[in-house]
C-alpha positions in Angstrom: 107.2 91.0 97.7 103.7 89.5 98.5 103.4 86.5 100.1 101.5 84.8 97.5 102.1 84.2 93.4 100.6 86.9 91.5 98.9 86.0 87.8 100.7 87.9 84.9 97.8 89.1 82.4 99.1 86.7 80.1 98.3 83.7 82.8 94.6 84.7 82.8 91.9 83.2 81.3 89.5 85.7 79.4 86.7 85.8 82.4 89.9 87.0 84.6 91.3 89.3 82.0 88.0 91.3 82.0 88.1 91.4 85.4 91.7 92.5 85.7 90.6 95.2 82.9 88.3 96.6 84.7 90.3 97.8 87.6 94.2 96.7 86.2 96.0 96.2 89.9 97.8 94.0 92.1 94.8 94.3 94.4 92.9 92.3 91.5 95.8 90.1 91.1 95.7 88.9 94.3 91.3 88.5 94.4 91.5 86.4 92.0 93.4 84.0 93.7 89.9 83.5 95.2 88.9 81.7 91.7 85.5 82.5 92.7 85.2 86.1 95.0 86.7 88.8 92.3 83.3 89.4 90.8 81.2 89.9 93.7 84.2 92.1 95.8 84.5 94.6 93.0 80.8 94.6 92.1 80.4 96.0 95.8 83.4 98.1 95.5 82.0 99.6 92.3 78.3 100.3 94.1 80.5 101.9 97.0 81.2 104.5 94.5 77.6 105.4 94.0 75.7 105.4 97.1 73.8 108.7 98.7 76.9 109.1 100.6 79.1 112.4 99.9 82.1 111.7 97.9 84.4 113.7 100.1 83.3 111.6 103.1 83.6 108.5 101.2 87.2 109.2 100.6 87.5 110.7 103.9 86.3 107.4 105.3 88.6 105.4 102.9 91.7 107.1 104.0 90.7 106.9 107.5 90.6 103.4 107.6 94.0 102.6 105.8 95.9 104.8 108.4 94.3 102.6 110.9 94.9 99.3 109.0 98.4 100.4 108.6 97.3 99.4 105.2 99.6 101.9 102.6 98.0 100.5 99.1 94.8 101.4 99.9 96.5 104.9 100.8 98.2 105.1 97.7 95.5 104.4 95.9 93.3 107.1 97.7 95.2 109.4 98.3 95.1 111.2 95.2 91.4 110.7 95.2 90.8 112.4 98.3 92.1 115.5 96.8 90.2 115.2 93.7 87.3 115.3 96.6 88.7 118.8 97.6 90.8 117.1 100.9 94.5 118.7 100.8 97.2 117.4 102.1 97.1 119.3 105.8 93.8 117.7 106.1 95.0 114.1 105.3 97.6 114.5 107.8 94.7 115.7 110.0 92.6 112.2 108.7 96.2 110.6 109.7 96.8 112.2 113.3 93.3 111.4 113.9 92.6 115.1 114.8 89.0 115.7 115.6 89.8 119.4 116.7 90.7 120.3 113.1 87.7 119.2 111.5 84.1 121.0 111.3 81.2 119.1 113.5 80.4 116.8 110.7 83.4 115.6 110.1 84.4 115.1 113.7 81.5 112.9 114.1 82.4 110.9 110.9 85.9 110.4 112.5 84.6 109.2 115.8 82.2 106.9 113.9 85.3 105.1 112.0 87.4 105.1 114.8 85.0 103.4 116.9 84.0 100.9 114.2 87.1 100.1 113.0 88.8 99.8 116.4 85.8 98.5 118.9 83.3 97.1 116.1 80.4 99.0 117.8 79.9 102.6 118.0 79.0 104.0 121.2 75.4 105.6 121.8 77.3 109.0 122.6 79.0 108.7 118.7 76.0 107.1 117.4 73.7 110.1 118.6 76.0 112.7 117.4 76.7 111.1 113.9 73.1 111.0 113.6 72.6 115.0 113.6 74.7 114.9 110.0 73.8 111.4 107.9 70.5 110.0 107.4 70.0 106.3 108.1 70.2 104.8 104.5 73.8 107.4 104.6 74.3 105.8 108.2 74.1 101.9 106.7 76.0 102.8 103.4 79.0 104.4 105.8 79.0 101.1 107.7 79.3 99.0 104.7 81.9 101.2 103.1 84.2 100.9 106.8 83.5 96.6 106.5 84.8 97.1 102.8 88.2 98.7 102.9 88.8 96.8 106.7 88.3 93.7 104.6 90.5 94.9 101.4 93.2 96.3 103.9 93.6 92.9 105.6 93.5 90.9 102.8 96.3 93.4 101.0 98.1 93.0 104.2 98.2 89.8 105.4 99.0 88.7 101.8 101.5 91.4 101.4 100.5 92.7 98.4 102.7 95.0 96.6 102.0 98.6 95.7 101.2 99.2 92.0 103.3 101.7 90.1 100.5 104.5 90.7 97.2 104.4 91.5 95.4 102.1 89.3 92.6 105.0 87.1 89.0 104.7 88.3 87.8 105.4 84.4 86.8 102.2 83.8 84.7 101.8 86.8 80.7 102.4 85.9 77.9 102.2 87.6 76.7 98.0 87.2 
């Protein structure tokens, strides 16, 4: 049970109700708490969705950094996603087990990359060098913001205890803004 009151729909006002239809979750429930933040954290999340970067690495990344946030809603929200990407299920336990051998070059440098970020902020020169044979820079500053941005929503889901929608809340609403 999350450590925090969660609005019902019918407890919102009509600027929270649109941003509660948007993306209909406890995740959203719990932002806007922030009275203020909801707009700006899912207008980000939303332009996540569309940068240069590849789909299949952006969930890659996404699931990658819940298993290391411990951080199960933003796994059960993904997970399903990642395979629409094309990842199966041997290669998210792959993403899980954090093994680098089962991946392609590409990918094992992405790993690296979030392992380092997520885990020592900074990425050494050796991970920076060898991510830099596969992404471009504006792919390189895109991947950084998308590791800050589910770090971020995994500790805040955390730490509040958020608790796990029914089933993964539909993307079909979300557009480019």
């Amino acid at each position: 049970m999350a450590r925090v009151k969660l609005m019902t729909r019918e407890e919102m006002d009509e600027e929270q109700k649109a941003q509660y239809d948007l993306f209909p979750s406890n995740l959203i429930k719990g932002l806007l708490l922030t009275k203020t933040l909801t707009k700006g954290y899912a207008a980000l999340g939303t332009a996540l969705r569309f940068t240069k970067l590849s789909p299949d690495i952006r969930e890659f990344v996404i699931v990658r950094v819940a298993y290391l946030s411990r951080c199960e809603y933003e796994l059960m929200q993904h997970r399903g996603l990642a395979k629409q990407q094309g990842w199966k299920e041997e290669d998210i336990k792959a993403i899980a087990e954090n093994d680098g051998e089962y991946f392609d070059e590409r990918m094992r440098a992405v790993l690296a990359f979030v392992n380092e970020c997520v885990t020592q902020v900074k990425a050494s020169e050796n991970t920076w060098k060898t991510l830099k044979n596969y992404l471009d820079e504006e792919e390189t500053a895109e991947l950084i913001i998308l590791i800050g941005h589910y770090m971020m929503t995994a500790r805040f889901l955390e730490n509040l205890e958020i608790d796990l929608d029914d089933e993964p809340t539909s993307w079909d609403n979300i557009t480019r803004q």
